[in-house]
N, C-alpha and C positions, 0 to 999 in steps of 0.2 A: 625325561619329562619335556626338555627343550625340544627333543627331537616329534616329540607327538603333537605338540603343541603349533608347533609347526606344518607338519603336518595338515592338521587342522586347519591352520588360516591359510597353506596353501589351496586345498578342497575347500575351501568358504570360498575365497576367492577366483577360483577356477568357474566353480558353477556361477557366482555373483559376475562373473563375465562374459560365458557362454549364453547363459537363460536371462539376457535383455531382449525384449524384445523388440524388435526393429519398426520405427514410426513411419508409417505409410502414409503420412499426410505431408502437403505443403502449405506452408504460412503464407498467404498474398497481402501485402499492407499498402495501401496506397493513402498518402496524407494523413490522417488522423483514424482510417479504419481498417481492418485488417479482416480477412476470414479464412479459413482453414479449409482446402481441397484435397483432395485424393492427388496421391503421387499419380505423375506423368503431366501436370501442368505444367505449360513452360509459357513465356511470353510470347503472343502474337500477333503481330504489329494490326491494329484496325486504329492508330490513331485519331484519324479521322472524326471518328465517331464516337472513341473511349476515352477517357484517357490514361487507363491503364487494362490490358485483356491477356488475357490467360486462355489456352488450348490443349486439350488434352488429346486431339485429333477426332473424340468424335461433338462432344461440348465444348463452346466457348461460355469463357465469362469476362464480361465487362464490366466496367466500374470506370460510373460519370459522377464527377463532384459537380455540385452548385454553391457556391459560396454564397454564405449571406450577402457579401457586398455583390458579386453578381445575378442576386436573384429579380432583381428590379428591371436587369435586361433581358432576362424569359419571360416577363410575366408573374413572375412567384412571389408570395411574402415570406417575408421569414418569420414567420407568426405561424406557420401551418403545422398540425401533428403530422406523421410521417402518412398515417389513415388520408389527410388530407391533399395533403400534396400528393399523394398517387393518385385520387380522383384529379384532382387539376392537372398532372403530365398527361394520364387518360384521353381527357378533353381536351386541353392544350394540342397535344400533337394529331388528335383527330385520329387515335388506335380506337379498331374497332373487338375487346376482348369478347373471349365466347362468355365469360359472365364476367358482371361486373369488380370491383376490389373487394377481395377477400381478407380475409386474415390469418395467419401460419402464427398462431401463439399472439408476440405482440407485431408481429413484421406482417405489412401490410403486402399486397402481390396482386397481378393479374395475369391471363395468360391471351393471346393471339397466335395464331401463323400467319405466315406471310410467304408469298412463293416470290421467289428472284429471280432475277433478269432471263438465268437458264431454265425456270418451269420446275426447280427445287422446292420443296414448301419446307419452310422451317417452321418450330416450334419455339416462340419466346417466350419467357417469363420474368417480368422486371419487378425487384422488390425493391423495399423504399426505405431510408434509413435516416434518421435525422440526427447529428452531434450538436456538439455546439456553436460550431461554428459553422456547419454547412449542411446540406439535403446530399444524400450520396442514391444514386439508382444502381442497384447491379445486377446487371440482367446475363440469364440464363438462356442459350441459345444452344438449339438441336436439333437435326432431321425431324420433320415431323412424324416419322413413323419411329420414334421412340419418344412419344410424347408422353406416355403413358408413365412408361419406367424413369423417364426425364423429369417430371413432375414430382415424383420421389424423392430421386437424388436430388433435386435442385431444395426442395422444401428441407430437408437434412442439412442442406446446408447452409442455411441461412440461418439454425442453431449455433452456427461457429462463427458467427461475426460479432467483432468486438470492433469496442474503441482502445485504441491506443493509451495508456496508463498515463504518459505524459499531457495528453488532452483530457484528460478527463478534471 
């Protein structure tokens, strides 16, 4: 009886460790927000401009905080829906989107290209996020000749962004 019972919990356990299946996503958390990517992101330095970016070599994605206490030196209230404050970055930076802020469930979005220095046109997409304590933009960047299938992926993902448990 020991012997079969054993047995047993050795095959439970052989399959319960074989047939996991393996998570193909990566977690990005920056400050109080976090969203869920497809493996092969890895950090890519764009400082400058983000302050945290992710590259999977053919998208990037950034993610820019606005603290409430810094909103007063862009311009911004801290009073604005996430709906809002993408009309106002819109204007503010003077982007010209092919239609105006949309909406992807409740995450608000727009989208442009823009061609660089080399005659590359990219395809951007910045959505708009608001916690409690800060405006977060995290924009989706791509060749523009996968704007199509990048509009996709990028709208999917913006289903995987959370606040941080601790902020909330």
């Amino acid at each position: 009886m020991k012997k079969v019972l054993s047995l047993i919990l050795l095959t439970t356990l052989s399959l319960a460790t074989f047939s996991c299946k393996k998570d193909n996503t990566v977690r990005v958390e920056y400050c109080e927000l976090g969203i869920v990517l497809s493996e092969g992101f890895e950090p890519y330095d764009q400082s400058e401009i983000f302050n945290a970016t992710y590259s999977d070599g053919r998208t990037v994605v950034g993610i820019r905080r606005y603290s409430f206490v810094d909103c007063f030196e862009y311009g911004f209230l801290s009073t604005y829906t996430p709906e809002k404050f993408a009309e106002v970055y819109l204007d503010k930076f003077g982007l010209e989107a092919s239609v105006g802020v949309q909406m992807h469930g409740d995450v608000p979005y727009f989208a442009y290209t823009n061609i660089d220095a080399g005659g590359t046109a990219y395809y951007y997409m910045p959505t708009f996020y608001c916690t409690p304590y800060a405006y977060f933009v995290i924009t989706f960047i791509t060749p523009a000749s996968r704007q199509v299938e990048g509009r996709a992926e990028f709208l999917t993902y913006t289903s995987t962004v959370y606040i941080l448990e601790e902020y909330i």
